[in-house]
Chimera marker file (.cmm) of the C-alpha trace (Angstrom):
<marker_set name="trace">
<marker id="1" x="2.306" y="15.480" z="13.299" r="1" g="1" b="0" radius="0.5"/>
<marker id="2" x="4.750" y="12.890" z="11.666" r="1" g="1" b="0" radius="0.5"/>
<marker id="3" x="5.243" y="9.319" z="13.120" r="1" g="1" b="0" radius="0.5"/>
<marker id="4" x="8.074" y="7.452" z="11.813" r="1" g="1" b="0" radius="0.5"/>
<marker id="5" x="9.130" y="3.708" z="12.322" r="1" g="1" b="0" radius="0.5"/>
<marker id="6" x="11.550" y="0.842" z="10.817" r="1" g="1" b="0" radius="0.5"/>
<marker id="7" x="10.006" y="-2.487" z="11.291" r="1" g="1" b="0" radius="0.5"/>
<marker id="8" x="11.182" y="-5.656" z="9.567" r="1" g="1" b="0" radius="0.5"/>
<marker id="9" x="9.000" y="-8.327" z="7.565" r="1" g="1" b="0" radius="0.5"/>
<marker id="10" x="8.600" y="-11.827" z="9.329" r="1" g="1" b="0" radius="0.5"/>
<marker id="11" x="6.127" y="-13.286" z="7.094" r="1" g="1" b="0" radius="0.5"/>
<marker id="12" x="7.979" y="-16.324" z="4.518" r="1" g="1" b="0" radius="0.5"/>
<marker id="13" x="6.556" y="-14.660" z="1.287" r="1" g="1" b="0" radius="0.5"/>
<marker id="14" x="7.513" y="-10.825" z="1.836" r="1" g="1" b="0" radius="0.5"/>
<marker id="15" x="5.356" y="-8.230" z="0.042" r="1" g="1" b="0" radius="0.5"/>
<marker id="16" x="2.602" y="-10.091" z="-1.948" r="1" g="1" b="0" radius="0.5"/>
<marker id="17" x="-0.816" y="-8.962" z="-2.971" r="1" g="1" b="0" radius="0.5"/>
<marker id="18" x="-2.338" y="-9.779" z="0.123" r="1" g="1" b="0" radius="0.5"/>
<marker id="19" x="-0.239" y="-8.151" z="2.752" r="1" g="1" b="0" radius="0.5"/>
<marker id="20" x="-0.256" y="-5.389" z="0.646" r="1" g="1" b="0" radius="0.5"/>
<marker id="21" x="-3.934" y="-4.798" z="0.284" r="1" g="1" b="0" radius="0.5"/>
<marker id="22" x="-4.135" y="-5.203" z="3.868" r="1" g="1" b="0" radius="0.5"/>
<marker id="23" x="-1.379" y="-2.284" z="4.343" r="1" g="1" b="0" radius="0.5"/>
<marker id="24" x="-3.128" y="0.124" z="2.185" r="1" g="1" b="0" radius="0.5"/>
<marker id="25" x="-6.757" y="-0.387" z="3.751" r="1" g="1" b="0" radius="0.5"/>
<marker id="26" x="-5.134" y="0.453" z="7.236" r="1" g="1" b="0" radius="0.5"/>
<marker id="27" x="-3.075" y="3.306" z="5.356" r="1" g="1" b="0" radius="0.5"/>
<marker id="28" x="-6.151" y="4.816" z="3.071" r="1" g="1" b="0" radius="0.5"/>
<marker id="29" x="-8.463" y="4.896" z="5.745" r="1" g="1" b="0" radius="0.5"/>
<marker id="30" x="-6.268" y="7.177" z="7.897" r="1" g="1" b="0" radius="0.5"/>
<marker id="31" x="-6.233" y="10.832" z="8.076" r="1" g="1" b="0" radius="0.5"/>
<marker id="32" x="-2.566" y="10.900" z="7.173" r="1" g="1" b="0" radius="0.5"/>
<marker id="33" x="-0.758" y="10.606" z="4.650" r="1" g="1" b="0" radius="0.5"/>
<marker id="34" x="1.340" y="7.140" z="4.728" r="1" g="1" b="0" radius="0.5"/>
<marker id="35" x="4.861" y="6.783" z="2.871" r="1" g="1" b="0" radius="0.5"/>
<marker id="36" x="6.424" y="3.571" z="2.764" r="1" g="1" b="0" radius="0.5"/>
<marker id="37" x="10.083" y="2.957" z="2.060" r="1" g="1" b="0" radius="0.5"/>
<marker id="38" x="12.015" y="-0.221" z="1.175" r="1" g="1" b="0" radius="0.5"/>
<marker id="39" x="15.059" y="-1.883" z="1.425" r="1" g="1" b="0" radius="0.5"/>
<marker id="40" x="16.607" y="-0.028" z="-2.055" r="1" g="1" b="0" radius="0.5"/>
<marker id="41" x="15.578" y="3.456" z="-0.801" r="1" g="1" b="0" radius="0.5"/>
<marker id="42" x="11.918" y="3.235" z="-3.011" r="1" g="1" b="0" radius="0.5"/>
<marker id="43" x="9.672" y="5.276" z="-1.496" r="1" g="1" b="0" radius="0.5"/>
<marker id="44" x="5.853" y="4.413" z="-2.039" r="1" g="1" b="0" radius="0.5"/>
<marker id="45" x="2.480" y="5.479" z="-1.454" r="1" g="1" b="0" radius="0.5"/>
<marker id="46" x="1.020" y="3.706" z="1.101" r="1" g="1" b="0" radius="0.5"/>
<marker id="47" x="-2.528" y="4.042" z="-0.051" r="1" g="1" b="0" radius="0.5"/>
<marker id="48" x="-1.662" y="2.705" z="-3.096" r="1" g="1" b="0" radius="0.5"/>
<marker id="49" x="-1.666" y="-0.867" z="-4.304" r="1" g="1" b="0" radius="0.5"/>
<marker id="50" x="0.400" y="-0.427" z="-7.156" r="1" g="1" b="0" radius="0.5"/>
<marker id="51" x="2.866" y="2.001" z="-5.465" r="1" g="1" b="0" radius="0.5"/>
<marker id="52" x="3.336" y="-0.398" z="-2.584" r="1" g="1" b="0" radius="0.5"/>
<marker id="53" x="3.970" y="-3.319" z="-5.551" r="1" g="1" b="0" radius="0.5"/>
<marker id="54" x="7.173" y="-1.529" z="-6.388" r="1" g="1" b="0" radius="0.5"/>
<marker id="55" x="8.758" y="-2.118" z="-2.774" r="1" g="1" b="0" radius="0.5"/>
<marker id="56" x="9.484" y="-6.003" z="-3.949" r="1" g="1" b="0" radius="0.5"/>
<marker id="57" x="10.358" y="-6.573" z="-0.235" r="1" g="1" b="0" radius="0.5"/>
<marker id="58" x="11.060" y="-9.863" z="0.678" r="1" g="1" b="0" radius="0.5"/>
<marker id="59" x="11.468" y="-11.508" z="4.392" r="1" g="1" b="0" radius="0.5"/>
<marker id="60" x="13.787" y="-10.045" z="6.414" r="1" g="1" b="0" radius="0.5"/>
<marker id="61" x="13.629" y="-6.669" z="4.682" r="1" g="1" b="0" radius="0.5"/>
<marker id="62" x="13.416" y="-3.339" z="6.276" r="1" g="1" b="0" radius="0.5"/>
<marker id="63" x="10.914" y="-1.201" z="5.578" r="1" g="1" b="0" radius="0.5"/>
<marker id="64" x="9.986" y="2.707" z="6.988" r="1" g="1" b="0" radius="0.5"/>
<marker id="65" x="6.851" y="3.518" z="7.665" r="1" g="1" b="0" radius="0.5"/>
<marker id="66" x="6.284" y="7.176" z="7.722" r="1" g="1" b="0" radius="0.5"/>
<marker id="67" x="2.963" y="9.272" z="8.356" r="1" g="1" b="0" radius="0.5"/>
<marker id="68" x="2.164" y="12.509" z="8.551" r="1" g="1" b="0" radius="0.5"/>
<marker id="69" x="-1.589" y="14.266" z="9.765" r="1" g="1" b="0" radius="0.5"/>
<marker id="70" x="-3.996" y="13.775" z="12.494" r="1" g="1" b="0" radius="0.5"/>
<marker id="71" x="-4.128" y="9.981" z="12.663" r="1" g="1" b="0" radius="0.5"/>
<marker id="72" x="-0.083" y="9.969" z="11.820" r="1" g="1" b="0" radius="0.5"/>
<marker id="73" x="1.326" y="8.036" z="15.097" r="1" g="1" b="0" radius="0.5"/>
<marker id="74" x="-1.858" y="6.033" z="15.274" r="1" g="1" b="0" radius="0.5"/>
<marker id="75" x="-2.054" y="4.527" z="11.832" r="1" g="1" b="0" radius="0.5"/>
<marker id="76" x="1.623" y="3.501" z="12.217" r="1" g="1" b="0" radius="0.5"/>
<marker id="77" x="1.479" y="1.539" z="14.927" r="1" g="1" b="0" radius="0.5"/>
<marker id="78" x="-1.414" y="-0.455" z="13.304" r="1" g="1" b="0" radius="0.5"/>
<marker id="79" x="0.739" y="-0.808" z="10.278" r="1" g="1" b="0" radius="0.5"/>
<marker id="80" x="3.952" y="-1.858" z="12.583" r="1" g="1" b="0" radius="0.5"/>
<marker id="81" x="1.281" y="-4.029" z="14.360" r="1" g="1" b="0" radius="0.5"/>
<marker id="82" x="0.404" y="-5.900" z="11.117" r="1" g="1" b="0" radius="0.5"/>
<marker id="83" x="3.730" y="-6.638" z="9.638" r="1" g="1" b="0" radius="0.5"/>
<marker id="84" x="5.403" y="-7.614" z="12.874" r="1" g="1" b="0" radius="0.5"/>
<marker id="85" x="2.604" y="-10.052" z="13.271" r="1" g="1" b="0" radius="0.5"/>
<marker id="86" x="3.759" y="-11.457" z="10.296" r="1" g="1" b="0" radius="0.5"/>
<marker id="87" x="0.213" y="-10.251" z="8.318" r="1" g="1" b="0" radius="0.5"/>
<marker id="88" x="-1.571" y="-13.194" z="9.992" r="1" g="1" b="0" radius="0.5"/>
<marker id="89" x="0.015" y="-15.724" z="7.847" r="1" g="1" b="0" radius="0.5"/>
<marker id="90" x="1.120" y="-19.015" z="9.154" r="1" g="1" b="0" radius="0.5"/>
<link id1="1" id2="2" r="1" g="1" b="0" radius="0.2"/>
<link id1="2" id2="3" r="1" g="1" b="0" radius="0.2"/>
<link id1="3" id2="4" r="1" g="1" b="0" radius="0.2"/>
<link id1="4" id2="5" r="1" g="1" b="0" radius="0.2"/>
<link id1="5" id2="6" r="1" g="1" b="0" radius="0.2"/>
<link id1="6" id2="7" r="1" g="1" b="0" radius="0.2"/>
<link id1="7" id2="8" r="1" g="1" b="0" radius="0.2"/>
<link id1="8" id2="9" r="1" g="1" b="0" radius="0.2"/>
<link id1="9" id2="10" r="1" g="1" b="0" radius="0.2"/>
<link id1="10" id2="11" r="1" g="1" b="0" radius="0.2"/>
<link id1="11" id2="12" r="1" g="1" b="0" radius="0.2"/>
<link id1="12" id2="13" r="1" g="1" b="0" radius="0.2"/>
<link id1="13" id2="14" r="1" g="1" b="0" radius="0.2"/>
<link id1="14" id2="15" r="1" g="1" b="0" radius="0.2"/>
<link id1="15" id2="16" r="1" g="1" b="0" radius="0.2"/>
<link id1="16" id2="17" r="1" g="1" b="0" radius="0.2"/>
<link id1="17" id2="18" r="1" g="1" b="0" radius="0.2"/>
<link id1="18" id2="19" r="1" g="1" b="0" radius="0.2"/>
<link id1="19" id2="20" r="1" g="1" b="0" radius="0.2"/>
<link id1="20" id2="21" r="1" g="1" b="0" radius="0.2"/>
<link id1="21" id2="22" r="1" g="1" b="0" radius="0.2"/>
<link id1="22" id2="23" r="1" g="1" b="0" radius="0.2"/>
<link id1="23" id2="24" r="1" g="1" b="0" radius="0.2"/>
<link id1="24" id2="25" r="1" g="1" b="0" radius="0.2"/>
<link id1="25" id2="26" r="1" g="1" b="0" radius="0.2"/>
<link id1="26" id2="27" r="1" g="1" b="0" radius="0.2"/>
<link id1="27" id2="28" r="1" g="1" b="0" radius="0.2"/>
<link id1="28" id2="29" r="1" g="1" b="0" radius="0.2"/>
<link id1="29" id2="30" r="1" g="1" b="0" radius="0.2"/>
<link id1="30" id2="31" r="1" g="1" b="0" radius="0.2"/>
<link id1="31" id2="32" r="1" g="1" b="0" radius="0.2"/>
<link id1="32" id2="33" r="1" g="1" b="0" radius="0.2"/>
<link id1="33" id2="34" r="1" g="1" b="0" radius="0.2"/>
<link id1="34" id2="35" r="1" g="1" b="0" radius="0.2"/>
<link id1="35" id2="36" r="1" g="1" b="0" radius="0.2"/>
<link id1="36" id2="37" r="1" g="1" b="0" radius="0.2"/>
<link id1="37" id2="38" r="1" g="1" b="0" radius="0.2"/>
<link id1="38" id2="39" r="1" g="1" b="0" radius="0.2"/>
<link id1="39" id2="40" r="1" g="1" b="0" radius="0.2"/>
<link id1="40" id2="41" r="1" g="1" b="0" radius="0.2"/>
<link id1="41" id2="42" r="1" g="1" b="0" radius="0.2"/>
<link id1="42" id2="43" r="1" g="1" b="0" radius="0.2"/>
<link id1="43" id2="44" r="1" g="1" b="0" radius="0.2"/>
<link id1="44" id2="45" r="1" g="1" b="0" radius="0.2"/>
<link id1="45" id2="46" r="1" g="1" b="0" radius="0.2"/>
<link id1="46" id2="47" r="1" g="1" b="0" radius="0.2"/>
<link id1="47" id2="48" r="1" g="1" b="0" radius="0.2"/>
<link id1="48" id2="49" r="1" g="1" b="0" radius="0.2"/>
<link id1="49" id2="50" r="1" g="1" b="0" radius="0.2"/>
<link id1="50" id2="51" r="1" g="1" b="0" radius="0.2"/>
<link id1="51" id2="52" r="1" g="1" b="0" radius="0.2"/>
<link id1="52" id2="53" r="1" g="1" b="0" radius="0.2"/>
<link id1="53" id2="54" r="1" g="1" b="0" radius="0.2"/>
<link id1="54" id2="55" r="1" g="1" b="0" radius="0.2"/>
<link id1="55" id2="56" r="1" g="1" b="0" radius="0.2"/>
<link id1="56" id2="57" r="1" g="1" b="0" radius="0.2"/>
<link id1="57" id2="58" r="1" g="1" b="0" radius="0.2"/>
<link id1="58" id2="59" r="1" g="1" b="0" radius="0.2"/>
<link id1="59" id2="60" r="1" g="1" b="0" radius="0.2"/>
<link id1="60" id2="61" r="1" g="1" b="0" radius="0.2"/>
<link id1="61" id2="62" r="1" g="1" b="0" radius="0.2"/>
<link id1="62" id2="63" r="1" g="1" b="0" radius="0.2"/>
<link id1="63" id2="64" r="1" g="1" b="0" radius="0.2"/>
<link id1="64" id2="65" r="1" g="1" b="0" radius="0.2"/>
<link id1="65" id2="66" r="1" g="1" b="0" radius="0.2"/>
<link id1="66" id2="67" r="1" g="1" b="0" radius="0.2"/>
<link id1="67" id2="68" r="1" g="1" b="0" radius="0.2"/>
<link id1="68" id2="69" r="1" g="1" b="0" radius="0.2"/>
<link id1="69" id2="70" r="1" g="1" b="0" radius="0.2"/>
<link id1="70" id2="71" r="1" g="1" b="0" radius="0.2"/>
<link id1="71" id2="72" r="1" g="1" b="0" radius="0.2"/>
<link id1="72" id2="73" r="1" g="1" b="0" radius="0.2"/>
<link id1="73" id2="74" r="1" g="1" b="0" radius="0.2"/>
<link id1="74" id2="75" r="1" g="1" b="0" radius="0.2"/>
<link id1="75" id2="76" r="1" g="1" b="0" radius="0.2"/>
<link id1="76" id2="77" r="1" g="1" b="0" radius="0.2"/>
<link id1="77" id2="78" r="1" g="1" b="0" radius="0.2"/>
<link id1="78" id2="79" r="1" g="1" b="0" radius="0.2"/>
<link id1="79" id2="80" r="1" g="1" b="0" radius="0.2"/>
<link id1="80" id2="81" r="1" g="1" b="0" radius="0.2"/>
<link id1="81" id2="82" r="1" g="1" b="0" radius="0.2"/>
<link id1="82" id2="83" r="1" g="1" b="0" radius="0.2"/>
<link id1="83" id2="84" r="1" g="1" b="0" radius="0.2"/>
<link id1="84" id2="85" r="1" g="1" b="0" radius="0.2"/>
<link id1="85" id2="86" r="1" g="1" b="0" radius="0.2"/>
<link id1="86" id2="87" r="1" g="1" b="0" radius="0.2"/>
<link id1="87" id2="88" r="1" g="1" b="0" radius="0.2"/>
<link id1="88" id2="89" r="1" g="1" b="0" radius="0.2"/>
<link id1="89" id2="90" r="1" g="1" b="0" radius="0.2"/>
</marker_set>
């Protein structure tokens, strides 16, 4: 099954180590596999800190979240979840 979803960051700071590592903890423990794509049309691994590094997303940017396997529409919605909410930052 593939789950798909374009969901823009809130948080001031964009992409930085921490939302990151929280992004890939959600995506690694999944049984899917979790692409993430940014604004320039870079396509990462999403259970992959230094993949996801390369996105260099800042606020306002689009990104799409893309899954595919067992936990694919599941594991999305907890990543759409986490970046809508702005990664719990102030």
């Amino acid at each position: 099954m593939i789950a798909r979803r374009t969901v823009a960051l809130v948080n001031k700071q964009g992409l930085h180590a921490r939302p990151i590592s929280q992004l890939v903890q959600l995506a690694a423990a999944a049984e899917a596999d979790v692409k993430v794509t940014g604004p320039d049309g870079t396509v990462a691994d999403g259970a992959s800190v230094f993949s996801m590094m390369t996105l260099a997303a800042v606020v306002g940017a689009e990104l799409i979240l893309e899954a595919d396997g067992p936990d694919a529409e599941v594991v999305v919605q907890q990543l759409e979840d986490l970046i809508s909410s702005g990664f719990g930052e102030p």
